[in-house]
C-alpha positions in Angstrom: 0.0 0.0 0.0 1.5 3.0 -1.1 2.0 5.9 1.2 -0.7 8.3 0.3 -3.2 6.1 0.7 -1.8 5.4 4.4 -1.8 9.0 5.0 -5.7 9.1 3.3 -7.3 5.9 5.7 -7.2 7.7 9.4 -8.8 10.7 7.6 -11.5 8.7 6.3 -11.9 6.8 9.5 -12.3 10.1 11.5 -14.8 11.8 9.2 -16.9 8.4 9.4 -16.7 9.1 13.0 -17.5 12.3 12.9 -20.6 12.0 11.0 -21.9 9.0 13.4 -21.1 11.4 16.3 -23.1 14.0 14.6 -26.4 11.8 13.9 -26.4 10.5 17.2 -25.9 13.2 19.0 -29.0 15.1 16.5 -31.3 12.4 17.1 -30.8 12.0 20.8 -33.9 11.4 22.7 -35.4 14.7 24.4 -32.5 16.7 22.7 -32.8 18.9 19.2 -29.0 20.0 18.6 -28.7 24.1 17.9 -27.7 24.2 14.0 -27.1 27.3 12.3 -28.6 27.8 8.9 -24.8 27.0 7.4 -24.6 24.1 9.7 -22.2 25.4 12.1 -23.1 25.7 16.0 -23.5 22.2 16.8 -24.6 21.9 20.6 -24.0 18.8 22.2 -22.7 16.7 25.2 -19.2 15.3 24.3 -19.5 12.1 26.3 -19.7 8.7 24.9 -23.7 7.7 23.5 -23.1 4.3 25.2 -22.8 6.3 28.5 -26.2 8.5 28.5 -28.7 7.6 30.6 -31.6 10.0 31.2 -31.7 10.5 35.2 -34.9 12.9 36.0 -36.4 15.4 34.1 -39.1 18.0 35.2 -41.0 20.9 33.3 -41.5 24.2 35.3 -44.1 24.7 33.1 -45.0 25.0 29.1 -42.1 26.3 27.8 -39.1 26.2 30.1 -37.8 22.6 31.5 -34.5 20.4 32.0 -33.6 17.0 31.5 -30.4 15.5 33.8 -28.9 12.3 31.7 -25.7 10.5 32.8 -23.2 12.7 31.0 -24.9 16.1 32.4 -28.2 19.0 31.9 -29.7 20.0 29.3 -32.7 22.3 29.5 -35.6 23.9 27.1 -37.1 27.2 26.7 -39.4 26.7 24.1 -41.3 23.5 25.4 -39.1 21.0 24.2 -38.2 21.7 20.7 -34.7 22.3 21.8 -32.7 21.0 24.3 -28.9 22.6 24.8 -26.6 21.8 27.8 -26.9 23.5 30.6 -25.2 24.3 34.5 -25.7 21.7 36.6 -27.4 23.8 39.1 -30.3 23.8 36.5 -31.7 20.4 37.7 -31.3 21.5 41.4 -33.9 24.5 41.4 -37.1 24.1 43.7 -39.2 21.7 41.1 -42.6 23.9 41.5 -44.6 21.1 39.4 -45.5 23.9 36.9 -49.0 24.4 39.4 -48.5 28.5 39.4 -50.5 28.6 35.9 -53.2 26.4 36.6 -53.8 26.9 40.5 -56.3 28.7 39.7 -57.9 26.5 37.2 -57.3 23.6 39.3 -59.6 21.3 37.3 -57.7 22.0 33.9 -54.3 20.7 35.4 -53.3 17.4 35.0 -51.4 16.8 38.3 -53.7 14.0 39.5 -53.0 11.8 36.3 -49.8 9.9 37.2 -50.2 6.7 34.2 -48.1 3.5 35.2 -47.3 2.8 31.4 -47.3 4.4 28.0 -48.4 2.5 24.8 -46.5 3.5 21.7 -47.7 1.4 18.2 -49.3 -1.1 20.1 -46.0 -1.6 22.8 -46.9 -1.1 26.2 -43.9 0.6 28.2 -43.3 1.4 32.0 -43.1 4.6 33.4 -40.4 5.3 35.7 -41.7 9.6 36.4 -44.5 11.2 34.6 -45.6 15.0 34.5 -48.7 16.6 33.3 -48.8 20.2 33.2 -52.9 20.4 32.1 -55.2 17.7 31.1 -53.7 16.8 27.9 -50.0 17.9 28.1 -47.9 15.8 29.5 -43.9 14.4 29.8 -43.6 10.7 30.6 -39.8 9.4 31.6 -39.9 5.4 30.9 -38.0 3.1 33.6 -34.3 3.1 32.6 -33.2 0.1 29.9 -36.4 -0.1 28.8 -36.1 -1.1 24.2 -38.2 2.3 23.3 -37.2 4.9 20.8 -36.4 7.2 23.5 -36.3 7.7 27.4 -38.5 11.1 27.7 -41.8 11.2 25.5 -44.5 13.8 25.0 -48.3 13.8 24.9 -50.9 16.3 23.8 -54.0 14.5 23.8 -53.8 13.0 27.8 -52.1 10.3 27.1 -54.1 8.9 24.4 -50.9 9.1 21.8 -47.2 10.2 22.7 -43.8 10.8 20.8 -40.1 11.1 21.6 -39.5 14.1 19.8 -41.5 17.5 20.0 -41.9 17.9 16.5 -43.2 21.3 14.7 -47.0 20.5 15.0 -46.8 18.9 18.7 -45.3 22.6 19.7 -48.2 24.1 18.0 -50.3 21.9 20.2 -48.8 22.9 23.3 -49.1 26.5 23.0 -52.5 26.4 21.7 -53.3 25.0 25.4 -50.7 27.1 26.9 -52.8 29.8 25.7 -56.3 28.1 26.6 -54.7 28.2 30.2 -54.2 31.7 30.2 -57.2 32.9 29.0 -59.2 30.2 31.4 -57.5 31.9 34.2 -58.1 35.5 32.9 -62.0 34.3 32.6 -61.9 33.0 36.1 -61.1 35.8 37.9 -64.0 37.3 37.0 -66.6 34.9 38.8 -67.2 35.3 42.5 -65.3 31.3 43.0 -63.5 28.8 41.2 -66.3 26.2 41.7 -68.7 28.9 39.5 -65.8 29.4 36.8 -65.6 25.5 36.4 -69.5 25.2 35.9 -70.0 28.0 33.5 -66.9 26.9 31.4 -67.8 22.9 31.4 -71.9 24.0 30.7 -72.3 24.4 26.7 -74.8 27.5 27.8 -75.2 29.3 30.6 -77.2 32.4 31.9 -76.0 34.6 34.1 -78.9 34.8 35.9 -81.1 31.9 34.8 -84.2 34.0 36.1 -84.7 38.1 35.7 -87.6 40.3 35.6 -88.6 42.9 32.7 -86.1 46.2 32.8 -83.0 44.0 33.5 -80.2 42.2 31.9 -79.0 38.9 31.5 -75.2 37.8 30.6 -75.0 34.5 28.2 -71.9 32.3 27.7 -71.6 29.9 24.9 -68.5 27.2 24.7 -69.3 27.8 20.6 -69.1 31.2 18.5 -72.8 32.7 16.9 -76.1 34.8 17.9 -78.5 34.8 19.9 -82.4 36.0 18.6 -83.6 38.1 21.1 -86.7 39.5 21.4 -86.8 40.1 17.5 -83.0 41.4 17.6 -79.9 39.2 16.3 -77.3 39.5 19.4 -73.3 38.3 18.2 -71.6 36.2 20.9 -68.1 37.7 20.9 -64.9 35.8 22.4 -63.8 36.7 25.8 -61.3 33.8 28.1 -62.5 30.4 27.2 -66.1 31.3 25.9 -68.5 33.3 24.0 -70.3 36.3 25.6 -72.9 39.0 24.8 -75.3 40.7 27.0 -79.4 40.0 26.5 -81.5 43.4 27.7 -84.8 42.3 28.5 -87.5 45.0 28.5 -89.8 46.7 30.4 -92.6 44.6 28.8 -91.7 41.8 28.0 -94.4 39.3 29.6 -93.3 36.7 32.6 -93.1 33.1 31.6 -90.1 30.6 30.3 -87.5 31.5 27.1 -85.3 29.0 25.8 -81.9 30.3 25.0 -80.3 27.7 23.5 -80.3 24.4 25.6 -81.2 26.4 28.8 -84.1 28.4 30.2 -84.8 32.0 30.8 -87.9 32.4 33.6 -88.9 36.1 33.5 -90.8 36.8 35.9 -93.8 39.0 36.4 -92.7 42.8 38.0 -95.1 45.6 38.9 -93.5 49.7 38.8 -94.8 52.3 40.4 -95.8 55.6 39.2 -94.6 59.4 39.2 -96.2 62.7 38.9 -93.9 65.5 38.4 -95.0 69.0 37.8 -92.7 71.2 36.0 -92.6 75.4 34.6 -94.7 75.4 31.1 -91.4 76.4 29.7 -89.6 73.3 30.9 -92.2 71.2 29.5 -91.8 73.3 25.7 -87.6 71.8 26.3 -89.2 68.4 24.6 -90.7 69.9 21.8 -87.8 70.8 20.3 -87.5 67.6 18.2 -84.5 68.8 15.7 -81.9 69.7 18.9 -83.6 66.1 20.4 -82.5 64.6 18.2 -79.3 65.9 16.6 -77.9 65.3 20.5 -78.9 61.5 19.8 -77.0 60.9 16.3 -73.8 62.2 19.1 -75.1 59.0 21.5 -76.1 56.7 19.1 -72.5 57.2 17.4 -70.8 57.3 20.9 -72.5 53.8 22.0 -72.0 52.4 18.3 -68.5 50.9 19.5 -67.4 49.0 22.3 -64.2 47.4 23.3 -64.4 43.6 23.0 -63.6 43.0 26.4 -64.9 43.2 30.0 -63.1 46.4 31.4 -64.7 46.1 34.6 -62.8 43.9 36.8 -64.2 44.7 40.0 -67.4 45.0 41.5 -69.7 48.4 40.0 -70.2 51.1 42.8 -72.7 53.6 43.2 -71.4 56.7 41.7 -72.8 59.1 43.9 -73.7 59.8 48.0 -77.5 60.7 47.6 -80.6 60.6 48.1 -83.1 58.2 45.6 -85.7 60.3 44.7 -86.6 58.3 41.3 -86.2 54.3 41.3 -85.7 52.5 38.1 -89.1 51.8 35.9 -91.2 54.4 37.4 -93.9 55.1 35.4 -93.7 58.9 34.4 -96.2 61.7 34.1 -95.6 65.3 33.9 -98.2 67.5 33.8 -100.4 65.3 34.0 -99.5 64.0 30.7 -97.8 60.5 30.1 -94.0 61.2 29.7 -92.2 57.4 29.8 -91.0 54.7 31.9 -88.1 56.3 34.1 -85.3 53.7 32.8 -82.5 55.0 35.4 -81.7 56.3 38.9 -82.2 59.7 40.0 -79.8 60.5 43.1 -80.5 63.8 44.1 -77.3 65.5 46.3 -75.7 69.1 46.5 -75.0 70.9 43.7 -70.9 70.2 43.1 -70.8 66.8 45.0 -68.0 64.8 43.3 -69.2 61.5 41.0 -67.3 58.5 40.6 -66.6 56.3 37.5 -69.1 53.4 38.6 -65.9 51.3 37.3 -63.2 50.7 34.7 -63.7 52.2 31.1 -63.2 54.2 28.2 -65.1 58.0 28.2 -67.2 57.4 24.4 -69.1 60.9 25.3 -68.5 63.8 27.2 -70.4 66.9 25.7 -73.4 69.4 27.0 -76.8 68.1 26.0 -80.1 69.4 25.2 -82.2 67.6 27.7 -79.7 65.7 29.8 -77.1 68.4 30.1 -74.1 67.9 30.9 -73.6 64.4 30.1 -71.0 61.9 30.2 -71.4 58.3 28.9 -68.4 55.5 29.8 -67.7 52.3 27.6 -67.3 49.0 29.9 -66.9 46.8 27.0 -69.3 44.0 25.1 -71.6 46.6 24.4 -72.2 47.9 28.2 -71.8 51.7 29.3 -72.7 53.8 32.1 -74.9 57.3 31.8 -74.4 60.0 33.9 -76.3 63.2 33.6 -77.4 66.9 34.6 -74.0 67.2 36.1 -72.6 70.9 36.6 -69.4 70.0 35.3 -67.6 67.8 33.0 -64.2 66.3 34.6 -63.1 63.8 32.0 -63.1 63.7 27.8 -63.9 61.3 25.4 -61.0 58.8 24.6 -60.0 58.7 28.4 -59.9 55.7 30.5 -60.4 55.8 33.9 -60.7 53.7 36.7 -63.2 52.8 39.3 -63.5 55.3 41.8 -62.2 58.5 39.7 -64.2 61.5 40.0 -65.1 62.3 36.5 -67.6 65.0 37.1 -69.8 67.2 39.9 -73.7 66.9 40.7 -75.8 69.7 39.0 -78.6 70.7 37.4 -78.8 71.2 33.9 -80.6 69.8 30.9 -84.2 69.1 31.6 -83.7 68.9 35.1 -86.0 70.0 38.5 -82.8 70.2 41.0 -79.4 69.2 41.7 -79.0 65.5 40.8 -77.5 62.8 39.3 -79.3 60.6 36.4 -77.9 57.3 36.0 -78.2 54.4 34.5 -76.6 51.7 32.5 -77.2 51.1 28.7 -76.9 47.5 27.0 -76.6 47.5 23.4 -78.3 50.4 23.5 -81.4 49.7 25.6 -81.7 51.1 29.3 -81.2 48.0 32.0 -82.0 48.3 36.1 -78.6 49.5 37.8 -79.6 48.1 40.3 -78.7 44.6 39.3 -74.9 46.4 39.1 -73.8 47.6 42.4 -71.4 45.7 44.7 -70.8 42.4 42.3 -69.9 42.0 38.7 -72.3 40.6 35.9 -70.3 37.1 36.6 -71.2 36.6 39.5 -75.2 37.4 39.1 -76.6 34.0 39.6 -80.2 35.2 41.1 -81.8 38.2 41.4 -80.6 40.2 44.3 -83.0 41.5 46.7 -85.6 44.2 46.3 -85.0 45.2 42.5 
């Protein structure tokens, strides 16, 4: 053999080597090697294949997680897809079971569900540690020796199917329910317990209340997208945490009895209002005969309430916006002058002239402007086509396009518009019919699950 082809042999030997390093190394269970697009950047442990064994493993939660084999750490920050070597000290941080995202959404985890076995293509195979951060993702370490493709393997359906590798559509999977988490947790905060969350979210409808009386307003959760017919109106259910939400006014007529919204009930039953007779200067009276400024101020509302933001922006309980006294409940039956005027759809909280009123809770200002017969007038967007009305006040604090919070003063108690004293008219507005505030105060629509007392 001539000497060249001495020389040649160990070079050939050592790139055959290199290359079987290489595909091991990218196919080796639980790890994806970091490759640049030239191919350069190989990651990798430099120990011997025969000598990895995959110790323990644990996933903080979706995305970040480590994996301790006999030749040292890797660890993940995109749920898997990649594993690179990292300090040792990495497999020796508090192992918090990844139970901070779901705690409160305890019956979406999946830390109850601890399978003895995995079945891969009809092969049964012993689990030696599993890990299941919801109910259908989870990590499953196999007892050590066993003949499987690898020693760490994935599921996204609870267990019904699993793989070795977290391949391009499995991490799609997992951060669609990463996200379902995080929007059932976001949903859940907004009911009164965790116990009334799981309900409404597990029900394919639910009404929030299931029983209401003319003048109020009733939420409605669907688990699917689509309308609801409503008292000859088409209402769009609109996305909102895990479900599909829209508000149903009911009004002041509508007869008691039993309305099926889609496979529940609505009972409506029966309500009686009272009546009022307020007597007011001839020239006061004239203000409503003025049709064209009537109703040039209500193209301004009807535009203002056109929008609203596709969220619930109230995330606390609704407070009464004013300290006074109720001189007009809601649904009085009004006559002035004698004369038939309309069913009083708000509160009327009469006070001194400059008392401070609050935002009744978090929102976005749609109107702030002076108006014909409600004067100075103020209306607030709360999302999914809810806002709060305030009027006759003395002056204006806040302009359309601000948000403000629960609490902030936005304006002062006065008298002007169509107005017999110092007071505050208010009321709440769902798409665009008047509802009892009443139903409001001191809880959140989420947490209406019967009528409250004396409305």
């Amino acid at each position: 053999m001539s000497l060249a082809k001495l020389l040649v042999f160990p070079v050939l030997l050592s790139i055959a080597a290199a290359i079987l390093w290489f595909v091991y190394y990218s196919n080796a269970p639980g790890i994806t090697s970091a490759i640049t697009g030239n191919g350069a950047g190989v990651t990798a442990p430099i120990t011997a294949a025969s000598k990895r064994e995959l110790l323990d493993f644990h996933m903080a939660n979706f995305n970040q997680g480590w994996a301790r084999y006999s030749d040292g750490v890797v660890a993940t920050e995109d749920g898997g897809v990649t594993w690179l070597p990292a300090p040792a000290e990495a497999a020796s941080v508090p192992q918090a079971n990844g139970d901070e995202e779901t705690a409160a959404v305890s019956w979406l985890s999946g830390k109850d569900l601890s399978p003895p076995s995995i079945q891969v293509q009809a092969q049964e195979y012993a689990v030696h540690k599993s890990q299941f951060l919801s109910r259908n993702v989870g990590w499953a370490m196999l007892v050590s020796g066993t003949a499987a493709e690898a020693p760490l393997w994935v599921t996204v359906d609870g267990g019904t199917n699993w793989s070795s590798k977290v391949t391009a559509d499995i991490a799609v999977q997992i951060q669609a329910e990463h996200g379902q988490i995080l929007a059932a947790v976001k949903e859940t905060s907004f009911y009164a317990e965790q116990a009334a969350a799981q309900k409404a979210m597990e029900a394919s409808w639910t009404l929030m209340p299931d029983t209401a009386s003319p003048g109020d307003v009733v939420l409605v959760r669907h688990q699917q997208p689509g309308e609801v017919e409503w008292e000859g109106k088409t209402y769009t259910l609109e996305p909102f945490g895990t479900g599909y939400f829209t508000y149903l006014p009911i009004s002041i007529g509508l007869k008691a009895g039993s309305y099926p919204i889609g496979d529940t009930v609505l009972t409506i039953t029966a309500k009686k209002f009272q009546t009022q007779y307020l007597q007011v200067t001839k020239q006061m009276e004239s203000m409503k005969q003025d049709t064209s400024r009537i109703q040039a101020d209500q193209k301004k509302i009807d535009l203002a309430r056109s929008q609203s933001q596709a969220e619930f922006l109230g995330v606390s309980n609704y407070i009464i916006p004013v300290e006074g006294r109720l001189t007009t409940p809601y649904g009085y039956t009004r006559y002035v002058n004698g004369k038939f005027d309309s069913s009083h759809r708000a509160l009327d909280l009469a006070a001194k002239e400059g008392t401070p009123i609050k935002a009744t809770n978090d929102g976005i200002v749609a109107l702030s402007d002076m108006l014909y017969l409600t004067g100075n007038s103020i209306y607030i967007d709360h999302g999914m086509g809810l806002f709060s009305q305030y009027a006759h006040m003395s002056e204006l604090l806040v302009s359309a396009g601000d948000y403000v919070k629960q609490g902030d003063i936005i304006g002062l108690v006065g008298t002007t518009g169509f107005s017999t004293g110092p007071h505050l008219h208010f009321t709440f507005w769902a798409h665009n019919v008047p509802v009892n505030p009443n139903l409001f105060f001191d809880t959140t629509p989420f947490q209406w699950t019967t009528p409250a007392e004396g409305q």
